[in-house]
N, C-alpha and C positions, 0 to 999 in steps of 0.2 A: 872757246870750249871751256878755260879754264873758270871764267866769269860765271859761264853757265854751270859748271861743276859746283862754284860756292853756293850762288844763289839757292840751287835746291840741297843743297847740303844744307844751309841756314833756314830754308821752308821747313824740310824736314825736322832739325831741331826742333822751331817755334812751334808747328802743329804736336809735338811728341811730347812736348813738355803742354800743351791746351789739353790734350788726350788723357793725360796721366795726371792732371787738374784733380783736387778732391770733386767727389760726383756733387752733384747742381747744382757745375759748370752751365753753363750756353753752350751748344755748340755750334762753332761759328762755320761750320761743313755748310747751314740750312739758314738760308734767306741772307740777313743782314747782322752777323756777329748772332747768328744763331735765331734770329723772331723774324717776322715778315709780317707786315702792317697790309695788309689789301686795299685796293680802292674799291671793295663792294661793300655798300653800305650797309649795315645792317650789326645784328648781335649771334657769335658763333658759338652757338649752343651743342653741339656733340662733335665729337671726331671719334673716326677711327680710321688707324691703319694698313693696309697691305703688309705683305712678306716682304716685298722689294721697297718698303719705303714712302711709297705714294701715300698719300691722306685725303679721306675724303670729309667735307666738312659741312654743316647745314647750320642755317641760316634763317633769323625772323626777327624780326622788328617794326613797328607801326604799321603791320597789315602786310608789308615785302615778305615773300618767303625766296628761297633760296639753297641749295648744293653744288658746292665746287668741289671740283680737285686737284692735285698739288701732285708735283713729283717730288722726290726725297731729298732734292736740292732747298725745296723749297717754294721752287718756279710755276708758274698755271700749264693744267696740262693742258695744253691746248686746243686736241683733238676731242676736249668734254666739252659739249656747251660754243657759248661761246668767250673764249680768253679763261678757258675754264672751267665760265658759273653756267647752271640753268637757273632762271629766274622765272618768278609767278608760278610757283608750283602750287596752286589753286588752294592749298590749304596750310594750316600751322605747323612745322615741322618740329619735333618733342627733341629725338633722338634718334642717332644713325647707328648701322650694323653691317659688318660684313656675314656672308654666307661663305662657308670651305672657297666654292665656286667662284667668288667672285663678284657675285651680284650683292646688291647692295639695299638694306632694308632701312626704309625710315618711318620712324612714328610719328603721327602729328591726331591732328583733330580740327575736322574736317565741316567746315558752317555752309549747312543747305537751307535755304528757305528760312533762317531763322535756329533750325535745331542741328546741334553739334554733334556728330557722331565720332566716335575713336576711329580710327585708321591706320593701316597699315601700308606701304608701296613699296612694291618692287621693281630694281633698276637693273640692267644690265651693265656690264661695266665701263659701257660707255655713257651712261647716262637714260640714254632708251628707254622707255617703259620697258616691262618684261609683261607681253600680253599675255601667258599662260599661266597668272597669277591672279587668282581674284577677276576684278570685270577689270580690263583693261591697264593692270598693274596694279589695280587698288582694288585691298580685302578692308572690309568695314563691318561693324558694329550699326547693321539698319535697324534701329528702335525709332519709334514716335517720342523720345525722350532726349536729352541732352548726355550725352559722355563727357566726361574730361580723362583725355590721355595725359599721362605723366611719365611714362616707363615702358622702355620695353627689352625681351630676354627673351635671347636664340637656345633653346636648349639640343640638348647634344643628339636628339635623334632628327634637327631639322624645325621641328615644331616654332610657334612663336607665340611668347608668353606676352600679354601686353597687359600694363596697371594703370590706375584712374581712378575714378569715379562715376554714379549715375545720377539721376536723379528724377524719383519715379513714384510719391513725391519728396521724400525723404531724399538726403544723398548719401548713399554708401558706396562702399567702396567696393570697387567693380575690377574681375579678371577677366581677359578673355585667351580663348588659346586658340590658333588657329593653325592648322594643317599646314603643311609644305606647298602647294594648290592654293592656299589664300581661302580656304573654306574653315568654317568654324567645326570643332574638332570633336562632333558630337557625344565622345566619350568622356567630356572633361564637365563637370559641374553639370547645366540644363542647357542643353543645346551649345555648349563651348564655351559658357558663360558662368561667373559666380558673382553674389552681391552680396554685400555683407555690413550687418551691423550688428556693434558687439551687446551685449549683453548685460545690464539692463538696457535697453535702446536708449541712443542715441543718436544725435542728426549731425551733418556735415563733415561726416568720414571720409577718407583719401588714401587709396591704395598707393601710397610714394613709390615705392619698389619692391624688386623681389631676388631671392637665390632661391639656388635646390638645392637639398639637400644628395648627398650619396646614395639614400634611398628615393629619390624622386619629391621628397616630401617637398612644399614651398612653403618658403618664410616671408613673408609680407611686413614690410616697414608700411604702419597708419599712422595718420593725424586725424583728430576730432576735438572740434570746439566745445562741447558739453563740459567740460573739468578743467583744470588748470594744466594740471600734470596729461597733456593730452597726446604722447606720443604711444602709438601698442604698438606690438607686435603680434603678428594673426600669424598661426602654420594649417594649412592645408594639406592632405593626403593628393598624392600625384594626379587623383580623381576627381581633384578641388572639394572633396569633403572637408569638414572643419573638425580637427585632430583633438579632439579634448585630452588627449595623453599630454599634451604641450599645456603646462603648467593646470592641469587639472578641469580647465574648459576655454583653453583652444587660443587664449589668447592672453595676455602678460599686459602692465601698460610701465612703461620704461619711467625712471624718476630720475632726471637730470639732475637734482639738486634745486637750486634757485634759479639754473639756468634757462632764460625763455627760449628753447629754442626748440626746434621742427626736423623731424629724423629725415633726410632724402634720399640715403642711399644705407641698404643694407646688403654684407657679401660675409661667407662664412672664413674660417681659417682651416687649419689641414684635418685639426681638430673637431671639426661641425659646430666651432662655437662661433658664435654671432657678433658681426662686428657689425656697429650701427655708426654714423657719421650726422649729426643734426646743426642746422645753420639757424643763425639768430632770427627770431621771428621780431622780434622788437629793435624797434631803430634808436631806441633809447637806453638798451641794456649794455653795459660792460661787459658782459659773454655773448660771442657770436661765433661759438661753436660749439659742440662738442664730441667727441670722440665714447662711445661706448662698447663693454664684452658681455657678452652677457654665455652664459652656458648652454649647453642644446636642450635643456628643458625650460629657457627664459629667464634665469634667475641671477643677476650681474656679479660679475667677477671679482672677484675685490684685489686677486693677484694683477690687475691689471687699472692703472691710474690710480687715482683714493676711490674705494669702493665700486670700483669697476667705471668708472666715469674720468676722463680725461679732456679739464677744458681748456678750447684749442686757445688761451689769452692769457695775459698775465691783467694786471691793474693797469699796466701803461700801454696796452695794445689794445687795437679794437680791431681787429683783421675778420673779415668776413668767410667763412668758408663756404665753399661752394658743389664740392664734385672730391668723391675719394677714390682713392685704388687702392686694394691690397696683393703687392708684389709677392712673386712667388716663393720669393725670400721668406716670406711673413712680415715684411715691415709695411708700412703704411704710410702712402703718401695724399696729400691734401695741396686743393688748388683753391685760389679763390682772391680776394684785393682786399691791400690794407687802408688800413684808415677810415675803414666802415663804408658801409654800402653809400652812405649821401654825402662822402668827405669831397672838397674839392683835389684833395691830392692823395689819388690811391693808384700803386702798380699793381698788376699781376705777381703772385707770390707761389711758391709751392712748399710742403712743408713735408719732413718726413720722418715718423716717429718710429721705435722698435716695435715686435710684435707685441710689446707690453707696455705703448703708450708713451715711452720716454722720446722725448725730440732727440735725433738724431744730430750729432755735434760734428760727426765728420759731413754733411751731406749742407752743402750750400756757407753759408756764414749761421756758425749755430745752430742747423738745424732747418732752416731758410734758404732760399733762392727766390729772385728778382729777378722780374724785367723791370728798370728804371727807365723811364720816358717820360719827355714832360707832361705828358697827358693823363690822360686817365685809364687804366688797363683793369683788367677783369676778367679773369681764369674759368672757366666754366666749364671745362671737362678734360678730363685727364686720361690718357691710355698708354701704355708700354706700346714700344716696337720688338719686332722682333730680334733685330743686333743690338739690345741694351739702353736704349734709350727712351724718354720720355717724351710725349708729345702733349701739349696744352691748345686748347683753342678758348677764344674768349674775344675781347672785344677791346680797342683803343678808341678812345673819344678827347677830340679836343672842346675843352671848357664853351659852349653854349652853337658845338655844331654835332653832327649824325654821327653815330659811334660808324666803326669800320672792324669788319673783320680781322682777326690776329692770332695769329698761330708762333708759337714757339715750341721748342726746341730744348734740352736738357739730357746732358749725361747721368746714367742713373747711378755709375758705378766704374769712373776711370774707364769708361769704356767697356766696360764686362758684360755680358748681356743679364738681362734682368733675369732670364728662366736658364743662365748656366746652373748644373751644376755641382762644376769642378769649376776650377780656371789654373791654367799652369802659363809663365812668361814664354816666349818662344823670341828667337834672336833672330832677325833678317838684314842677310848681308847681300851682294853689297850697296850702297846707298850712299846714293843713287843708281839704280840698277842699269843695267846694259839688254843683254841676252837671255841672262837667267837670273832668279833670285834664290837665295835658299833660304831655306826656315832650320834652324835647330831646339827642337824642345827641348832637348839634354836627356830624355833617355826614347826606347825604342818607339817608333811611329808602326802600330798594328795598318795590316792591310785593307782595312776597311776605313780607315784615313779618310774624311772629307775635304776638298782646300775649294774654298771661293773667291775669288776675288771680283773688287767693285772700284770703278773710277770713283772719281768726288762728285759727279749725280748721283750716285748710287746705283748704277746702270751694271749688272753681274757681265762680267768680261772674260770670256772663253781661256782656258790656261789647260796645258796639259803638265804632267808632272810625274815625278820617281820617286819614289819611295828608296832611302838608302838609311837605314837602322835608325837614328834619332834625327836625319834630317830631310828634307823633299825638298830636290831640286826641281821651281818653275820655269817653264820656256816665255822666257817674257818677250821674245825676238817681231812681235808681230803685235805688239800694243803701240797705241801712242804715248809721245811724252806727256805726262803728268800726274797728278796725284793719286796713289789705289789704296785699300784698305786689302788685308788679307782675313781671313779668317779661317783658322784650324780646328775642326772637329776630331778628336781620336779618343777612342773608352771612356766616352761621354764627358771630354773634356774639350770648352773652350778657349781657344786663345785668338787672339787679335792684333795682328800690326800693322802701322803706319809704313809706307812706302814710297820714295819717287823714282819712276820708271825717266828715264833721259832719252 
């Protein structure tokens, strides 16, 4: 017993002191010291998370398409698919989405007979088609013309906003919205539908992305090859009209500087100003990124980077950006591989800057975090969890074989959660626990008090508890031995601790 007493006394330490790690740490809770390399072949282009942890993740490469899921360990969830994946999902998959519910949205684009059409599919959470969507889980964009899907965005009554392209015969850049039912949302643009080129015409526009604004309005990140300087931004009224109050006729066109690069994701700040995120279009350029603000009427910031432009490189880097987020905090984090898109030796990176551009010095080494592998790694989408942490999926390839699925793992903030926010220390004794644990925050715990706890899956584990002035004692008498996380909600305050149950 006494052996057993050290051992997780000294677990305890070493995970307490990983936990309290300056944030983008790995966290080694998930897969293998925090990453998990898959044997499904392919490139992992979107993820998103569940509440409890789970990730679901899609998949495409030389024709393969694919969606797995993972539980919060790390591990395949077994009951999806098979060992996890479903595989040959008949079309290109863009980007995935959770529903409140559950269900599970992915964008791709969809080649019939030759013509591409955008699409949308809905899954159950088992994977299932969801038949009471569209024709048999799948809503589409049926034209005699070719779509290109590139984006897509759940808004908050349900709706699903998707971006792209058409080509009809010019190509513009194409929205579509589509109803909760999978039907096109006949009050949005002409039959659910917008197409757009700016003014004077041009050809081969690309709706990249989109937010809403407070007021419903949509802000659209474009590309168009007609001009050098060819990234816009387009706003739209909630009705998909085109807003000429936004910069006088409706659409801005963004000036990187000298930098070649291609805007792919735009998302606002608390503020409704514009934060745009653009990756190197040229394989020969020393800027392969960059960060932009620009203000709610399109006009760039200058309180933010030099003249509102923030490029993600120095002169000795070439790191590739790929996929951004902007944390609730306001700070801004960037996923994507260094050493350029064609180096032979590039990891997966994430980066993470203040709400005003400056790289973040407490958050990785300078600013930075790493997956190191000897292979080849590649960051490709980034989303927050819900207890504080970051999720990455992307892709490991060894030098002249099939890349493979990769998912990692990263603390955003010593373990804090990303949408605290307050956060106060809380002290749990004793440790390693027995019967009971108790928590003390140091002053009184209100009666609306939350307490969760979760093994080291992540799996929420039933606790009852008392509230007594500044501490709550758990009955821990009816758990098994080993590692739990706690977490304390009280007056919109979160706290977090590490624990070993004996």
């Amino acid at each position: 017993m006494a052996r057993l007493n050290t051992l997780c006394t000294l677990l305890f330490i070493a995970i307490t002191t990983v936990i309290h790690a300056q944030p983008g740490t790995l966290d080694p809770t998930f897969g293998t010291a925090g990453y998990v390399v898959t044997n499904q072949v392919g490139d992992g282009r979107s993820i998103a998370v569940y509440p409890d942890g789970r990730s679901v993740v899609i998949s495409a490469s030389g024709g393969a398409s694919a969606m797995g899921m993972f539980q919060a360990d790390g591990s395949p969830s077994t009951g999806f698919g098979t060992n996890g994946w479903f595989t040959g999902l008949g079309y290109v998959p863009i980007k995935v989405l959770l529903q409140v519910d559950g269900k599970i949205l992915v964008a791709g684009a969809w080649n019939s007979g030759g013509i591409v059409d955008m699409i949308v599919a809905r899954y159950n959470g088992t994977g299932t088609p969801d038949a009471s969507f569209g024709v048999s889980g799948i809503a589409r964009v049926d034209l005699p013309t070719t779509e290109t899907c590139l984006g897509m965005l759940l808004l908050a009554d349900g709706r699903i906003l998707m971006t792209g392209s058409i080509i009809d015969p010019d190509q513009r850049a194409l929205l579509a919205m589509f109803n909760t039912n999978g039907t096109l949302d006949a009050s949005f643009g002409e039959g659910g539908l917008v197409k757009w080129l700016p003014t004077p015409t041009s050809s081969s526009t690309e709706a990249q992305d989109a937010a809403i604004q407070n007021d419903g309005s949509i802000v659209v990140a474009c590309n168009h090859g007609a001009i050098i300087a060819n990234n816009l931004l387009v706003r739209f009224t909630a009705s998909g009209d085109l807003d000429e109050t936004f910069n006088g006729i409706g659409h801005v066109y963004v000036d990187l500087g000298n930098n070649q690069d291609d805007i792919l994701n735009v998302q606002l700040d608390a503020s409704q100003r514009i934060i745009c995120m653009a990756s190197n279009s040229d394989a020969g350029s020393a800027h392969s990124g960059s960060l932009a603000r620009l203000t709610t009427n399109g006009v760039l910031d200058p309180t933010f980077g030099v003249g509102g432009v923030v490029a993600l490189n120095t002169a000795s880097t070439t790191y590739s950006a790929a996929a951004m987020l902007r944390s609730s905090d306001g700070k801004i984090l960037i996923t994507g591989t260094t050493g350029g898109t064609f180096s032979p030796d590039r990891e997966l990176f994430v980066a993470r800057y203040s709400s005003d551009g400056v790289l973040d010095p407490v958050f990785g080494t300078a600013g930075y975090a790493f997956v190191v592998l000897p292979y080849r790694e590649v960051g490709q989408s980034i989303v927050p969890t819900s207890d504080g942490r970051i999720m990455v999926c992307g892709r490991s390839q060894e030098s002249g074989q099939s890349g493979y699925v990769m998912l990692a793992r990263f603390w955003y903030d010593s373990g804090v959660g990303i949408a605290t926010h307050a956060a106060s220390e809380i002290n749990a004794f004793p440790v390693p626990a027995l019967n009971t644990l108790t928590l003390d925050r140091g002053h009184p715990l209100p009666g609306g008090t939350l307490i969760e706890v979760r093994d080291a899956a992540g799996r929420i584990a039933p606790v009852t508890f008392q509230l007594n002035g500044a501490r709550a004692v758990l009955d821990m008498a009816h758990l098994p031995a080993g590692l739990y996380s706690v977490t304390l909600v009280a007056s919109d305050e979160r706290s977090i601790a590490r624990f070993v149950k004996e």
